[in-house]
C-alpha positions as CSV (number, residue, x, y, z in Angstrom):
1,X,0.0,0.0,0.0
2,X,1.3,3.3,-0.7
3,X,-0.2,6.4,0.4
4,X,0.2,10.1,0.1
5,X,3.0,11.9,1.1
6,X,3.0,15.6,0.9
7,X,6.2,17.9,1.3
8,X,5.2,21.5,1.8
9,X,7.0,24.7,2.8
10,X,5.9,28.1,3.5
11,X,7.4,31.5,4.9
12,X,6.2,33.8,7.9
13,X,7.2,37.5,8.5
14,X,7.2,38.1,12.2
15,X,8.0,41.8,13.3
16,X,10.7,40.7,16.0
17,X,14.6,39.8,15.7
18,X,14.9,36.0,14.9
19,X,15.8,35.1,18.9
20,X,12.8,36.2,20.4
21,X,10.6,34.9,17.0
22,X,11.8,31.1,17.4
23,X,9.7,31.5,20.2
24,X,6.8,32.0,18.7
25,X,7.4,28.2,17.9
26,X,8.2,26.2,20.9
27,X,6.0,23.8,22.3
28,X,4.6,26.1,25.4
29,X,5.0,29.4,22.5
30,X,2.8,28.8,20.7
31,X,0.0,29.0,23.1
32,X,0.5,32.6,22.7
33,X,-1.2,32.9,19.1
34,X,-2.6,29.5,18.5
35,X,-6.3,29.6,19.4
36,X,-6.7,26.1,21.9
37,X,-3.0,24.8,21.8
38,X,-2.1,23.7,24.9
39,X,0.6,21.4,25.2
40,X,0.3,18.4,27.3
41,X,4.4,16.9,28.6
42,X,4.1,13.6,30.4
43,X,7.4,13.9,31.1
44,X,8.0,17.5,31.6
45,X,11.7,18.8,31.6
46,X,13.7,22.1,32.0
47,X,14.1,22.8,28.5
48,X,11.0,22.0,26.3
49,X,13.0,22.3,23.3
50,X,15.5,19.8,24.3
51,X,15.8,17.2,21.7
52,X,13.8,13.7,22.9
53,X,11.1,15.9,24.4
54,X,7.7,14.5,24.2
55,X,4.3,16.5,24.3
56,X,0.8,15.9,23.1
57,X,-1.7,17.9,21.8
58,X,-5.5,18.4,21.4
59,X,-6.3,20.7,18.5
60,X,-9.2,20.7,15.6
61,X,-10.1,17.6,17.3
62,X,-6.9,15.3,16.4
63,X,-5.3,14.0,19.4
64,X,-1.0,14.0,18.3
65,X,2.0,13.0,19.9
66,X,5.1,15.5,19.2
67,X,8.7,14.7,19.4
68,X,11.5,18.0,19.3
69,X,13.7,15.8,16.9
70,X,16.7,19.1,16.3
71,X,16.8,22.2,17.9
72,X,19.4,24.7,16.8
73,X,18.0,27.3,19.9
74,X,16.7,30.6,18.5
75,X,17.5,29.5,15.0
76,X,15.7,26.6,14.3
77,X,13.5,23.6,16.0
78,X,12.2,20.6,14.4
79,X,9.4,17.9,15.5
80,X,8.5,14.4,14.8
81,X,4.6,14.7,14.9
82,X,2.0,11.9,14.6
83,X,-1.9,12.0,14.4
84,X,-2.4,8.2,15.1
85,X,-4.4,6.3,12.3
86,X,-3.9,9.1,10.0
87,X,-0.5,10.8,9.4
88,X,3.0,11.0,10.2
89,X,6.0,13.2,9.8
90,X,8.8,16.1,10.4
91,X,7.4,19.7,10.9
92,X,10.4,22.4,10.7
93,X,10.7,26.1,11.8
94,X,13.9,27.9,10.6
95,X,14.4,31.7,11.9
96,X,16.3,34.1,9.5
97,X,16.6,37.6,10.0
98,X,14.6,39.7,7.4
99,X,13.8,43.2,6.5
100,X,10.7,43.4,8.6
101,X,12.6,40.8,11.9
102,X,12.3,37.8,10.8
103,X,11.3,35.4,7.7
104,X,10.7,32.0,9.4
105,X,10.0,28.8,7.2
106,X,8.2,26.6,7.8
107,X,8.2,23.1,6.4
108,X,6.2,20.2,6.2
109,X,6.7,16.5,5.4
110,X,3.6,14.3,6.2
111,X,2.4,11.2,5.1
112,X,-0.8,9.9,5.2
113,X,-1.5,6.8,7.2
114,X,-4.2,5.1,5.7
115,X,-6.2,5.5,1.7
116,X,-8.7,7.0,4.3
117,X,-6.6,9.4,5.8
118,X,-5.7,10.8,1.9
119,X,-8.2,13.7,1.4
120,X,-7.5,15.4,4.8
121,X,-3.9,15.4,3.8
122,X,-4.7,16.5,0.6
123,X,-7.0,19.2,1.8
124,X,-4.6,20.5,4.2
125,X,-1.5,20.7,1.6
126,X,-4.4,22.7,-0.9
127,X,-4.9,24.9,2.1
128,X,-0.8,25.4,3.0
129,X,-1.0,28.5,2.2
130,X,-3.6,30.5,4.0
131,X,-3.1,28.2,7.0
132,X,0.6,29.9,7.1
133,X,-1.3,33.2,6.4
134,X,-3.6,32.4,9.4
135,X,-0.3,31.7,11.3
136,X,0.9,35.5,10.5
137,X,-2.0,37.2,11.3
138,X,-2.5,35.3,14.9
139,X,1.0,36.0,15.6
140,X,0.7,39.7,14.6
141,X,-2.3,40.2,16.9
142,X,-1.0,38.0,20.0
143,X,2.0,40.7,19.4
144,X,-0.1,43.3,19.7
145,X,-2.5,42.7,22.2
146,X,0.8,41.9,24.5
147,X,2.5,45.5,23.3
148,X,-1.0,47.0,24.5
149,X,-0.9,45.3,27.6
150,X,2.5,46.2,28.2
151,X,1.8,50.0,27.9
């Protein structure tokens, strides 16, 4: 049996210097702009980002296990992430500095785990895009609301 396998990648401008955007990404970061992540560590350490690092997650109603498989610390972090009985793969955030802060990109590799588990995968590498867009904008406003409540 052979299924799909989709390899995607993406950029998003943040308005802060590369150290302080890799952030944005770690496990317990991205509660800051991602609308009902919340990170779950059975096994919780004193650096979330240390490679080996296990955490689960609730969100859109999959339940996935997370794995920090790199982490090159304010540069770049990447994750082993499976949604059981429907896919697999490496998610990778690189931090660059840009014009505007930072350009990060963002990569996926996933493979479906099941014929069944195709069109979601499909549907989800169609929608890459503004799902990266809808990254942007949350992190924009989480930004803002926090320079608002800092004043």
């Amino acid at each position: 049996m052979t299924t799909l396998r989709v390899r995607l990648t993406g950029t998003v401008e943040i308005a802060l210097p590369p150290e302080q955007a890799f952030t944005m990404f770690t496990p317990s970061g991205e509660r800051t702009w991602a609308h009902g992540w919340d990170p779950r560590f059975p096994s919780p350490g004193a650096d979330e980002t240390e490679p080996g690092t296990v955490f689960q997650t609730e969100h859109g109603g999959r339940e996935s296990v997370w794995i920090v498989a790199r982490c090159d610390r304010g540069k770049s972090i990447s994750y082993v992430t499976t949604t059981p009985g429907e896919r697999c793969g490496l998610v990778t955030v690189t931090c660059e500095p840009s014009a505007n802060g930072t350009r990060a990109t963002v990569s996926y590799d996933l493979t479906a785990l099941s014929p069944g588990a195709e069109g979601k995968l499909g549907r989800f590498a169609t929608s890459y895009p503004s799902f990266l867009g809808h990254w942007e904008s949350s992190i924009a406003r989480a930004m803002s609301a926090e320079r608002l409540q800092a004043d």
